[in-house]
PDB file of N, CA, C and O in Angstrom:
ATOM      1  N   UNK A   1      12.060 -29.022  -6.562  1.00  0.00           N
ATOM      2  CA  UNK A   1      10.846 -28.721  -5.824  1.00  0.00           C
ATOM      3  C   UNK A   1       9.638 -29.086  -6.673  1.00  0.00           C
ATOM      4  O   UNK A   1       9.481 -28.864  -7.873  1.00  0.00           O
ATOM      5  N   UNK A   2       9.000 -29.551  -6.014  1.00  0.00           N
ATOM      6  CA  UNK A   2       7.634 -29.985  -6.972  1.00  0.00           C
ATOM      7  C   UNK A   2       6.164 -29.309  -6.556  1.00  0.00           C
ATOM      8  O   UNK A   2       5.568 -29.660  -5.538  1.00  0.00           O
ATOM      9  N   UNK A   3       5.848 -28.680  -7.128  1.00  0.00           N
ATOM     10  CA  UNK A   3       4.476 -27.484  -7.209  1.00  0.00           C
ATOM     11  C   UNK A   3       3.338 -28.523  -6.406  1.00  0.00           C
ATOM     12  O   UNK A   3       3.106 -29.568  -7.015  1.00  0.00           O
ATOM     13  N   UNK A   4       2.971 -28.422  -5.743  1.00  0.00           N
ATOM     14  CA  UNK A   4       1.442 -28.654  -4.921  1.00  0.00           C
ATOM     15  C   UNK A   4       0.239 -27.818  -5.258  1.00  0.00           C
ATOM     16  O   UNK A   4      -0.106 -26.652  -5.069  1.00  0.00           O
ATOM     17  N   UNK A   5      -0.347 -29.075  -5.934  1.00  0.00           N
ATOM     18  CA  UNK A   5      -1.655 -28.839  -6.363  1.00  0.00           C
ATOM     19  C   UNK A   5      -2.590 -28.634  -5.616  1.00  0.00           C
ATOM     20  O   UNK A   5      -2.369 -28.922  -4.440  1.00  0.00           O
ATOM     21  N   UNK A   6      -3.534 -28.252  -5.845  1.00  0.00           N
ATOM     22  CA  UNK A   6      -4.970 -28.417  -4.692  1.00  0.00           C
ATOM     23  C   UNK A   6      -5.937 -29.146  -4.743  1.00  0.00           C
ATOM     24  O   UNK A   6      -6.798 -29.018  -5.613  1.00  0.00           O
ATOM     25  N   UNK A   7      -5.976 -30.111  -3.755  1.00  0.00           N
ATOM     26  CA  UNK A   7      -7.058 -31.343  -3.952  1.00  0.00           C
ATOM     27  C   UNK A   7      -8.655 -30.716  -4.902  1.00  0.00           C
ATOM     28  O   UNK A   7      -8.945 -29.521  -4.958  1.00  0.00           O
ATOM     29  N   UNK A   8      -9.289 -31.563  -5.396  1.00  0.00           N
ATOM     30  CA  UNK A   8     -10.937 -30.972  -5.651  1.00  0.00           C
ATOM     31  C   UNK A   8     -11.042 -31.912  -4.873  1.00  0.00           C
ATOM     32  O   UNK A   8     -10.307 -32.893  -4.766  1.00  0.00           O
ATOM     33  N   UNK A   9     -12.464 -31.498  -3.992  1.00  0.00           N
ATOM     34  CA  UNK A   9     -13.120 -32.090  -2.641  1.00  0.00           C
ATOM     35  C   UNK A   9     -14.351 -31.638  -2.798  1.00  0.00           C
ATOM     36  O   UNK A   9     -15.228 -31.372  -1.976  1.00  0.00           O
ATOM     37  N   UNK A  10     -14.300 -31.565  -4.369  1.00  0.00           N
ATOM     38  CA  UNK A  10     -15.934 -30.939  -4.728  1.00  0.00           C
ATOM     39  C   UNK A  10     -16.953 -32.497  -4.941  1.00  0.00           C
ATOM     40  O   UNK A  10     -16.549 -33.595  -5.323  1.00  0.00           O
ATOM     41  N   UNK A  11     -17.748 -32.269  -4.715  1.00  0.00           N
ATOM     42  CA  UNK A  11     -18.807 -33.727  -4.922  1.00  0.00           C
ATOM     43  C   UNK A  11     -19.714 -33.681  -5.979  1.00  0.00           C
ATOM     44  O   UNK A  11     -20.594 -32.954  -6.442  1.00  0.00           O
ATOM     45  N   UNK A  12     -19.050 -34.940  -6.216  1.00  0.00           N
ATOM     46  CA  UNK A  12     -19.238 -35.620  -7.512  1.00  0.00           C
ATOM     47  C   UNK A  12     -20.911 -35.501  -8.328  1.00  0.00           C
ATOM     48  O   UNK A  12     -21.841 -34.954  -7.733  1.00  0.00           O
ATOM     49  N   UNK A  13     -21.029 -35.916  -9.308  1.00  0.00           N
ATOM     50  CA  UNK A  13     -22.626 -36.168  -9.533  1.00  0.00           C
ATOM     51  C   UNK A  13     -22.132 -37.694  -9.413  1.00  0.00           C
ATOM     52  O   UNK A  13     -21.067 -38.296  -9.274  1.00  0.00           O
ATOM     53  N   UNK A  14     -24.080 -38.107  -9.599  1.00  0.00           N
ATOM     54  CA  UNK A  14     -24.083 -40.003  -9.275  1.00  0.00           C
ATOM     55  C   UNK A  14     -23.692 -40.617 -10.822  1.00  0.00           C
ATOM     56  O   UNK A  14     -23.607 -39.848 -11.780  1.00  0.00           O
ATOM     57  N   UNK A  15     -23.591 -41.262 -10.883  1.00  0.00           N
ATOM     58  CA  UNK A  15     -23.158 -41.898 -12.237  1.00  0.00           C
ATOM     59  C   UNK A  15     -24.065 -42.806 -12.287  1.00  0.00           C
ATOM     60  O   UNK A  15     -24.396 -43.547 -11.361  1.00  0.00           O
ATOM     61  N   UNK A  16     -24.647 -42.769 -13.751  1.00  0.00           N
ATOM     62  CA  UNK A  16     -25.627 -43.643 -14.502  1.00  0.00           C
ATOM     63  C   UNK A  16     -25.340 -45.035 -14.488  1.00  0.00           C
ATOM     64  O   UNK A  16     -24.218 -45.467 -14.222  1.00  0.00           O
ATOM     65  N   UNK A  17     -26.323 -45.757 -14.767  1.00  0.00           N
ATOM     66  CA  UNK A  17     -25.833 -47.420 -15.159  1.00  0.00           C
ATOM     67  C   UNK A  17     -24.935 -47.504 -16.359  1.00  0.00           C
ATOM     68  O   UNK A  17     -23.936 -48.222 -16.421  1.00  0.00           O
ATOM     69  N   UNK A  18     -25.448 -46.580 -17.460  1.00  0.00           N
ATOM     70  CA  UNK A  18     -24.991 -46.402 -18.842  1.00  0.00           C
ATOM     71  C   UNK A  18     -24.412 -44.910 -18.453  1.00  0.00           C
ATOM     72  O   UNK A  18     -25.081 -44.051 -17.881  1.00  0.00           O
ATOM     73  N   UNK A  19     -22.855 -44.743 -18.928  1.00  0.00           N
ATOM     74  CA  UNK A  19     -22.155 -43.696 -19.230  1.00  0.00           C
ATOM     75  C   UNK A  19     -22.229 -43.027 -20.745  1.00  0.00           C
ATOM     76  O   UNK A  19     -22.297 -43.875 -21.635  1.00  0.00           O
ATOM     77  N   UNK A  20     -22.227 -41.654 -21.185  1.00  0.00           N
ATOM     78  CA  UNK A  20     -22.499 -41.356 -22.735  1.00  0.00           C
ATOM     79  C   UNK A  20     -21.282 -40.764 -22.717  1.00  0.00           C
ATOM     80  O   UNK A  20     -20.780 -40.296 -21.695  1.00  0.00           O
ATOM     81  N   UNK A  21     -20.916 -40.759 -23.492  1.00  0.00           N
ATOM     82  CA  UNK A  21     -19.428 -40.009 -23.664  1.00  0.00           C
ATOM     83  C   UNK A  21     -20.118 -38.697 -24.270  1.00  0.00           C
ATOM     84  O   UNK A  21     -19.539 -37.645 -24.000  1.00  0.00           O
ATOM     85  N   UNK A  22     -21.169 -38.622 -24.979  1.00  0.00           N
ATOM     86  CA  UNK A  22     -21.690 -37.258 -25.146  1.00  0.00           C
ATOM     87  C   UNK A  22     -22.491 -36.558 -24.010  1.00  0.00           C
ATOM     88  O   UNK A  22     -23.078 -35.519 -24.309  1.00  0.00           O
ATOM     89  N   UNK A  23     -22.565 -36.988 -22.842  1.00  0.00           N
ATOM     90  CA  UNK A  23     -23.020 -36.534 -21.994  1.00  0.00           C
ATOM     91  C   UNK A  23     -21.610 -35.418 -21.380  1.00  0.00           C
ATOM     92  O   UNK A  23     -20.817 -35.890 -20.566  1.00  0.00           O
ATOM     93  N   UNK A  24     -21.508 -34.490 -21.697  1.00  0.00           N
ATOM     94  CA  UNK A  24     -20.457 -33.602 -21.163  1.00  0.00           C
ATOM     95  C   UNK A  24     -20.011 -32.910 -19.960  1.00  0.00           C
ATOM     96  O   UNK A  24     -18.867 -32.748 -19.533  1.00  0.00           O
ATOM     97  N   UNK A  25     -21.313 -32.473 -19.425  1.00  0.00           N
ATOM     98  CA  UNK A  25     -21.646 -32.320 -18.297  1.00  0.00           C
ATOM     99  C   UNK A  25     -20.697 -33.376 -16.724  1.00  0.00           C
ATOM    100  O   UNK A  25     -20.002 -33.054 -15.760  1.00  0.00           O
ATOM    101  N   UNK A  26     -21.204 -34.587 -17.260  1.00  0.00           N
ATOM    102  CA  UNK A  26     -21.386 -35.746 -16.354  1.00  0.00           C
ATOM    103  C   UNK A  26     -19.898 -35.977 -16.387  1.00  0.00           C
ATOM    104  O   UNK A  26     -19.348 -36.147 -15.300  1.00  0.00           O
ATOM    105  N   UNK A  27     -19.010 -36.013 -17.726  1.00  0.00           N
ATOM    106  CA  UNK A  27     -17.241 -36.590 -17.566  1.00  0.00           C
ATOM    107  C   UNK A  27     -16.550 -35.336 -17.164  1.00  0.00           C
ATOM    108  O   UNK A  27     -15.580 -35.479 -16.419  1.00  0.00           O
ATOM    109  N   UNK A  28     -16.930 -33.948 -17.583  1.00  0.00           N
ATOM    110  CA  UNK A  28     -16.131 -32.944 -16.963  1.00  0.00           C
ATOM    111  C   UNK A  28     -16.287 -32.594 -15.390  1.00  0.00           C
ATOM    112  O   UNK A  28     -15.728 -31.626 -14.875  1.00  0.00           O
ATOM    113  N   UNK A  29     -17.110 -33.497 -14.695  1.00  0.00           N
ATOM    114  CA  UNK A  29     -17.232 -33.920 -13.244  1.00  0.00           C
ATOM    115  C   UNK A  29     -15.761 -34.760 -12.775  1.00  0.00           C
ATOM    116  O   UNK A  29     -15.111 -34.436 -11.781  1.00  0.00           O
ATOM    117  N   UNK A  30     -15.506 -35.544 -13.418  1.00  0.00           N
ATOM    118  CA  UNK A  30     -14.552 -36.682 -13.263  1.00  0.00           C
ATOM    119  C   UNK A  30     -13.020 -36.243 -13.735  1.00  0.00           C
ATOM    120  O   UNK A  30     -12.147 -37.100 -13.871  1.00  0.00           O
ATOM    121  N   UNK A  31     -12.791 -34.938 -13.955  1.00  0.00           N
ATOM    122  CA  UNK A  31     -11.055 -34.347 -14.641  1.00  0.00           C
ATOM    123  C   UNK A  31     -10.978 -33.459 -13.485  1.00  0.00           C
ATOM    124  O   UNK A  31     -11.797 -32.842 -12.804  1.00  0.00           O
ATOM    125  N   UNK A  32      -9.404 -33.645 -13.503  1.00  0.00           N
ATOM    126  CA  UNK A  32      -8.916 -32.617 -12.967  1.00  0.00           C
ATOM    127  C   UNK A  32      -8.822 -31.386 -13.264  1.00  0.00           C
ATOM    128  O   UNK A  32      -9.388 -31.222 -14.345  1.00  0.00           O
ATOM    129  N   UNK A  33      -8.350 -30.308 -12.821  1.00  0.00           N
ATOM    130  CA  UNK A  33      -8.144 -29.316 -13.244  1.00  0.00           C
ATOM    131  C   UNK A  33      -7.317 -29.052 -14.244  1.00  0.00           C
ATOM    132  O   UNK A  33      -7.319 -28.057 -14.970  1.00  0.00           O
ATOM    133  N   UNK A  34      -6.339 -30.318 -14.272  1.00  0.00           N
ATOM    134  CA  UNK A  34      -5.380 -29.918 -15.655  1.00  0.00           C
ATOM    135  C   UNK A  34      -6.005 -31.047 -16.505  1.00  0.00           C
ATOM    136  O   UNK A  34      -5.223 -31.762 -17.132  1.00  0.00           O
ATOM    137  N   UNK A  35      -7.215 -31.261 -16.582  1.00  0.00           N
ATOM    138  CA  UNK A  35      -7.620 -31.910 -17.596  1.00  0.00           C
ATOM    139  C   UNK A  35      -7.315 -33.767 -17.515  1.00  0.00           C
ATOM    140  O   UNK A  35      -7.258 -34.530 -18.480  1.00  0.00           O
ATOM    141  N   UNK A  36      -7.200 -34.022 -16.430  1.00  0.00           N
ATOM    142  CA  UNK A  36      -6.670 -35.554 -16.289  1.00  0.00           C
ATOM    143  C   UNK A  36      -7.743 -36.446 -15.612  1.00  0.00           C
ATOM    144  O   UNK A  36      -8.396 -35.913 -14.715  1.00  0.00           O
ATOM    145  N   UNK A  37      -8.004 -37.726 -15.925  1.00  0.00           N
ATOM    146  CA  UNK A  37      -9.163 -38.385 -15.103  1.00  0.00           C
ATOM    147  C   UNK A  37      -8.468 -38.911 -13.926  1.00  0.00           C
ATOM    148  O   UNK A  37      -7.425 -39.523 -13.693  1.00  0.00           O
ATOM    149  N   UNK A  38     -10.070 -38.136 -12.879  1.00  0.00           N
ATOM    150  CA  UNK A  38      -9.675 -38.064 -11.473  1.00  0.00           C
ATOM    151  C   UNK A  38      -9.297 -39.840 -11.247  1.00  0.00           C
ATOM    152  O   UNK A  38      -9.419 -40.644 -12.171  1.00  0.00           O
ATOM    153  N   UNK A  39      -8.900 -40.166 -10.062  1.00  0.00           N
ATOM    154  CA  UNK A  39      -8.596 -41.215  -9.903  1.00  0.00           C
ATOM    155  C   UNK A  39      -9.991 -42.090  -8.698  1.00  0.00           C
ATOM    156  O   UNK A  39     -10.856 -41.524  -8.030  1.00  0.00           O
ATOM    157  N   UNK A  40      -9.730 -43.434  -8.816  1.00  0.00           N
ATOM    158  CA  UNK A  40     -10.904 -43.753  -8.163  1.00  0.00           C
ATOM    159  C   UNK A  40     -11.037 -43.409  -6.307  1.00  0.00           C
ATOM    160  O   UNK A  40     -12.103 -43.333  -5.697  1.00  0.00           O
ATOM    161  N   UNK A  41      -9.880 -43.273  -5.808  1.00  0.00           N
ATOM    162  CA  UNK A  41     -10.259 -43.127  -4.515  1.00  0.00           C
ATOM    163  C   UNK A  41     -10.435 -41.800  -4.322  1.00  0.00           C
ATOM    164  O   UNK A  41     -10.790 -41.539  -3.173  1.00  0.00           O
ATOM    165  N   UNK A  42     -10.263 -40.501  -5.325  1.00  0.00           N
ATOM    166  CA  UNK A  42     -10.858 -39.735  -5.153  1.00  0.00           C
ATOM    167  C   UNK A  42     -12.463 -39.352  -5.046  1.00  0.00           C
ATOM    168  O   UNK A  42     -13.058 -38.655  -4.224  1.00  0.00           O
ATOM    169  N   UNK A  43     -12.983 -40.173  -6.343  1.00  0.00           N
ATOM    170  CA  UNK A  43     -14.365 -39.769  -6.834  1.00  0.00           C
ATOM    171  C   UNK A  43     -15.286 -40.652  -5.870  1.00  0.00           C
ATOM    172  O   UNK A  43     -16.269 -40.158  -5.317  1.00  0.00           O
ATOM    173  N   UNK A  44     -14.831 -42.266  -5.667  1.00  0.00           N
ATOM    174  CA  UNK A  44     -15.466 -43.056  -4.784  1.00  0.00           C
ATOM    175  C   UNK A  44     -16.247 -43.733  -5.303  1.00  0.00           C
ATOM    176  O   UNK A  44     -17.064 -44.425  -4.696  1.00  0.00           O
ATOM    177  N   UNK A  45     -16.111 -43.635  -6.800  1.00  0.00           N
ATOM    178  CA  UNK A  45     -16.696 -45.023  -7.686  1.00  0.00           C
ATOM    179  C   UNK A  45     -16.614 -46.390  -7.675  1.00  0.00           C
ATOM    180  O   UNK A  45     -15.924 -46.512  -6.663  1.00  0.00           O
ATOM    181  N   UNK A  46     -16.763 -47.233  -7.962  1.00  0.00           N
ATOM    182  CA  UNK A  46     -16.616 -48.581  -8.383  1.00  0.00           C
ATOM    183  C   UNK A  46     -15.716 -48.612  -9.555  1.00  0.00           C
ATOM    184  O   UNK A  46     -15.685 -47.723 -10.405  1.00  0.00           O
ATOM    185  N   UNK A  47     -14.724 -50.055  -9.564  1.00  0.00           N
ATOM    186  CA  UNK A  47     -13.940 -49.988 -10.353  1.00  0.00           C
ATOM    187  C   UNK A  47     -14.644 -50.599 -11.903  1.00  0.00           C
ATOM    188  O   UNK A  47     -13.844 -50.795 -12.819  1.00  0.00           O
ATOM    189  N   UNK A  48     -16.179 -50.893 -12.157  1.00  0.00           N
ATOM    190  CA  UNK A  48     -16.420 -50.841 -13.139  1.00  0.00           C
ATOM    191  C   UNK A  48     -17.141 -49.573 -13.687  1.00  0.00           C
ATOM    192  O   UNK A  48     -17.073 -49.350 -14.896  1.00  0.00           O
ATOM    193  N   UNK A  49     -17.866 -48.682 -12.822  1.00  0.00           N
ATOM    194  CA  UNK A  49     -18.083 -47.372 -13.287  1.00  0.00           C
ATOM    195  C   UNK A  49     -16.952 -46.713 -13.994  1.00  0.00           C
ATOM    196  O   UNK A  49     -16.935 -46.414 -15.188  1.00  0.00           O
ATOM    197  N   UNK A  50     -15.636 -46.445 -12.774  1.00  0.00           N
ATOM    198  CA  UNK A  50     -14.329 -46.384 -13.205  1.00  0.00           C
ATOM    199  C   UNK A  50     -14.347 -46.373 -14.816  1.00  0.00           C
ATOM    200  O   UNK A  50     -14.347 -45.511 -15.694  1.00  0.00           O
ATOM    201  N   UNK A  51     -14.363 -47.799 -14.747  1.00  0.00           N
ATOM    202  CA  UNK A  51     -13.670 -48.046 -16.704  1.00  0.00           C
ATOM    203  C   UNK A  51     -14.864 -47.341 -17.403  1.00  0.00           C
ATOM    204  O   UNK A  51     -14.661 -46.803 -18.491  1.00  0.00           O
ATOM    205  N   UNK A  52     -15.683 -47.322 -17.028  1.00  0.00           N
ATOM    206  CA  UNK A  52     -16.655 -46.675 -18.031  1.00  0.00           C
ATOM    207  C   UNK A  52     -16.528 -44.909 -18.295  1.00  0.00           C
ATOM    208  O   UNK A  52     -16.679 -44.266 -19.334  1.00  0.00           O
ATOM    209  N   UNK A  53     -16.319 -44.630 -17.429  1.00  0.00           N
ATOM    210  CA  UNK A  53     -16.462 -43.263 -17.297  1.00  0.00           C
ATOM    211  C   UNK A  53     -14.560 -42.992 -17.783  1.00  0.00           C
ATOM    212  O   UNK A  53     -14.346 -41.801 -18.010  1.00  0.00           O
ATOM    213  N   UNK A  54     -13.806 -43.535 -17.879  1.00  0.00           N
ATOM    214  CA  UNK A  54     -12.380 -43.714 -18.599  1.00  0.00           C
ATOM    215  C   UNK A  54     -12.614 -44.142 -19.869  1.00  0.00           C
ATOM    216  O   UNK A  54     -11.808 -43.574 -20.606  1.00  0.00           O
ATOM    217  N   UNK A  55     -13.481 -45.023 -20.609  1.00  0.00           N
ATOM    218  CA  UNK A  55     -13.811 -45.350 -21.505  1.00  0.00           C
ATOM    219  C   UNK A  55     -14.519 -43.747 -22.416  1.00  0.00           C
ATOM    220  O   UNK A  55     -13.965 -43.134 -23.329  1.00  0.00           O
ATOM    221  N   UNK A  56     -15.758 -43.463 -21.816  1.00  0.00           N
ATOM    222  CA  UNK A  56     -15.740 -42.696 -22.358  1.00  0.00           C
ATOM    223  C   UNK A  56     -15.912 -40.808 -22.575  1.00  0.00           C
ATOM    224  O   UNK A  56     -16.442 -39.935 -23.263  1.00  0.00           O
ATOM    225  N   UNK A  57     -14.891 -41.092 -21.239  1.00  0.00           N
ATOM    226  CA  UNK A  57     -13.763 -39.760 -21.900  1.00  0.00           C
ATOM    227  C   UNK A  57     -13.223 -39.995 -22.887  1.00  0.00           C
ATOM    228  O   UNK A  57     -13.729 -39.449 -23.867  1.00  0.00           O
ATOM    229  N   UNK A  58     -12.120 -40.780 -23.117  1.00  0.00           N
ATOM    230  CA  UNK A  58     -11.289 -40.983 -23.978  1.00  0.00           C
ATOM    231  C   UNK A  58     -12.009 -41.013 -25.603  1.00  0.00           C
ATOM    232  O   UNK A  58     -11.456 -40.868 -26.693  1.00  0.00           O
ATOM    233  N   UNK A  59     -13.447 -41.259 -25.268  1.00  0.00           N
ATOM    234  CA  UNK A  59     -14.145 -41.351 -26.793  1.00  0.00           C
ATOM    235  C   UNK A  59     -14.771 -40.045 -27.030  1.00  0.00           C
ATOM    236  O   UNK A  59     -14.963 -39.610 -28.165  1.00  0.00           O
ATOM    237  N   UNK A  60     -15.129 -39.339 -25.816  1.00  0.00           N
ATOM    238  CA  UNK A  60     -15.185 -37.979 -26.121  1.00  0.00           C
ATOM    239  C   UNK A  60     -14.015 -36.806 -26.431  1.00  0.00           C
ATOM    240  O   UNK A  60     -14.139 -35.710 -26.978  1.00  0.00           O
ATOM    241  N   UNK A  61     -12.860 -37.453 -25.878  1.00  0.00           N
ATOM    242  CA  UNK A  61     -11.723 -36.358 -26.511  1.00  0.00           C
ATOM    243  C   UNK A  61     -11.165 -37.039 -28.334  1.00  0.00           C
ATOM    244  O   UNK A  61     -10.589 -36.578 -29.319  1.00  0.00           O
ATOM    245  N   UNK A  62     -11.631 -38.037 -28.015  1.00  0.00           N
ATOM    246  CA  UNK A  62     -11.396 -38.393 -29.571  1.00  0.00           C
ATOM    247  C   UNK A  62     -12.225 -37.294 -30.476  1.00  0.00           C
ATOM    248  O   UNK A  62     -11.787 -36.591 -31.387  1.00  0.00           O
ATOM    249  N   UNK A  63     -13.595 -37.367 -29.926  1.00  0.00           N
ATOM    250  CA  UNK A  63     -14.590 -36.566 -30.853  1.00  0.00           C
ATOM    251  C   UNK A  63     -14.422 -35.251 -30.745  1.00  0.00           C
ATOM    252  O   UNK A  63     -15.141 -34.455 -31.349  1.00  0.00           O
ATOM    253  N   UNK A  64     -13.206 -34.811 -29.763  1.00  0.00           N
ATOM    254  CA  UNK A  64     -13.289 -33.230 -29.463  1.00  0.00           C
ATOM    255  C   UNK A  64     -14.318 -32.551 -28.762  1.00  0.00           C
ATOM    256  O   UNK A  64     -14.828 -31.548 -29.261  1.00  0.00           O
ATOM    257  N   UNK A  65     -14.659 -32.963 -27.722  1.00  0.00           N
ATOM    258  CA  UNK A  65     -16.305 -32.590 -27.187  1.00  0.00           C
ATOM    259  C   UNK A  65     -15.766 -32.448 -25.842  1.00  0.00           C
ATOM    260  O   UNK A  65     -16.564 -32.123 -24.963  1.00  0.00           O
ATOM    261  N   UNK A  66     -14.277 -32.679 -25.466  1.00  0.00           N
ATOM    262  CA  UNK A  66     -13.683 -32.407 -24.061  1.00  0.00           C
ATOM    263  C   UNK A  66     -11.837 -32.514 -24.741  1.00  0.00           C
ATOM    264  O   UNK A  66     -11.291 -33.382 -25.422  1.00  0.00           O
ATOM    265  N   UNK A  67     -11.228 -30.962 -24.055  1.00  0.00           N
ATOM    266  CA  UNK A  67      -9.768 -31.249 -24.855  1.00  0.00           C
ATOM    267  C   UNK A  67      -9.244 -32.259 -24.034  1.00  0.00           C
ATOM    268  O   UNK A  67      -9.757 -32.880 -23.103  1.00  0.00           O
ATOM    269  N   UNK A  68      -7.633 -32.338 -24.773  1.00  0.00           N
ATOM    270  CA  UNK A  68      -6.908 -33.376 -24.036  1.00  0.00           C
ATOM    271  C   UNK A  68      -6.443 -32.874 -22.958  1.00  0.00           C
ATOM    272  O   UNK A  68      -6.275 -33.627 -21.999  1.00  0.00           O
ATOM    273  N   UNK A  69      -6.102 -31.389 -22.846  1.00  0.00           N
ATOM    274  CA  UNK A  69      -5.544 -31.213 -21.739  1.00  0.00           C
ATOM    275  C   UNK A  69      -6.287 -29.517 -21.637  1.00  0.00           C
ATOM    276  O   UNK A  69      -6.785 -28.986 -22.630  1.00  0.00           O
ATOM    277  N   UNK A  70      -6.235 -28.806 -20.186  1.00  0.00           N
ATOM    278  CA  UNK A  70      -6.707 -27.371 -19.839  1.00  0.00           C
ATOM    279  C   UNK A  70      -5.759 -26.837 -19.991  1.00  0.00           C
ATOM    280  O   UNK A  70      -4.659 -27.326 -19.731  1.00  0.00           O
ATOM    281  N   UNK A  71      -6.016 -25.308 -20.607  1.00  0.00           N
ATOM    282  CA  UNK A  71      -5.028 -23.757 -20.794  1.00  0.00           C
ATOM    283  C   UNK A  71      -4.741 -23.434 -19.480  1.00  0.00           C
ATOM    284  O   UNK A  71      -5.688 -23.456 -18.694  1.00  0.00           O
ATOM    285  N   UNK A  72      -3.947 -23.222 -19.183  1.00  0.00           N
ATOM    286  CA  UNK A  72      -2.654 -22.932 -18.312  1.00  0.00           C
ATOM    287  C   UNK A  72      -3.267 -21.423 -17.712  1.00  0.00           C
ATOM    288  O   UNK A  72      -2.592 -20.748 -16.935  1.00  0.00           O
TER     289      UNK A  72
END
């Protein structure tokens, strides 16, 4: 049996031309609840916003400024 999650159908903020990976606010918009980046036909981005905002998450969990994954 596999556990069913619950969609977020919460709306998004707009995304900048330039993404900051220290902008924290703006990428913890874009995770799931267990900490995973939402996917694009959820959020309704463009697939170069997309990489950006994947880009830098990944440079903000490097820096520790967003974990890798949410407490249970």
């Amino acid at each position: 049996m596999t556990k069913k999650v619950k969609v977020q159908k919460t709306k998004r903020p707009e995304v900048p031309a330039f993404v900051d990976y220290k902008d924290v606010e703006l990428l913890r918009g874009y995770l799931s609840v267990f900490g995973r980046i939402v996917p694009r036909y959820y959020t309704g981005v463009s697939l170069k916003q997309q990489k950006q905002l994947a880009l830098a998450i990944k440079r903000a969990r490097e820096m520790a400024l967003i974990p890798y994954t949410r407490k249970y």
